[in-house]
C-alpha positions, 0 to 999 in steps of 0.5 A: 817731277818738274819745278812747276808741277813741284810748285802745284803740289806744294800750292795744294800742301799749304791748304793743309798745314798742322798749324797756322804759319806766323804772319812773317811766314804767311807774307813770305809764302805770299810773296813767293807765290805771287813771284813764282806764278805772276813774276815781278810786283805789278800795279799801284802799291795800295793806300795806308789804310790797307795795312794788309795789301800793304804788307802783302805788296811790300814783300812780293815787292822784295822779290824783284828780280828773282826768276820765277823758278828760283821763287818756285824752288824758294815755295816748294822748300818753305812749305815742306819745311812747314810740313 
């Protein structure tokens, strides 16, 4: 199976996890996504009144640099660790 189709599977697997990952855990899967299907962060960092999209943008942010399959890899284990 390939990385991408990995990637997919994993993609549906997180809708259906037994509990609700903490908030760190949420950003990371985030982040991961983001950085496996889109590449490096895009656009303006939102305002401080976004604490969300902040937070969301500051962790896929600190992935730049990481190939798009390393962040692949980095989601399929993440989400069958939570499995």
């Amino acid at each position: 199976m390939s990385i991408q189709e990995q990637f997919n599977l994993a993609l549906a697997e997180s809708k259906n996890l037994p509990e609700r990952p903490d908030n760190m855990t949420l950003l990371k899967i985030y982040a991961l996504f983001k950085q496996g299907s889109t590449g490096d962060a895009t656009g303006d960092r939102p305002g401080m009144t976004d604490f969300v999209g902040r937070a969301k943008f500051d962790a896929w942010a600190n992935l730049k640099g990481t190939s798009q399959e390393d962040a692949m890899q980095q989601y399929v284990d993440l989400i069958n660790s939570l499995k």
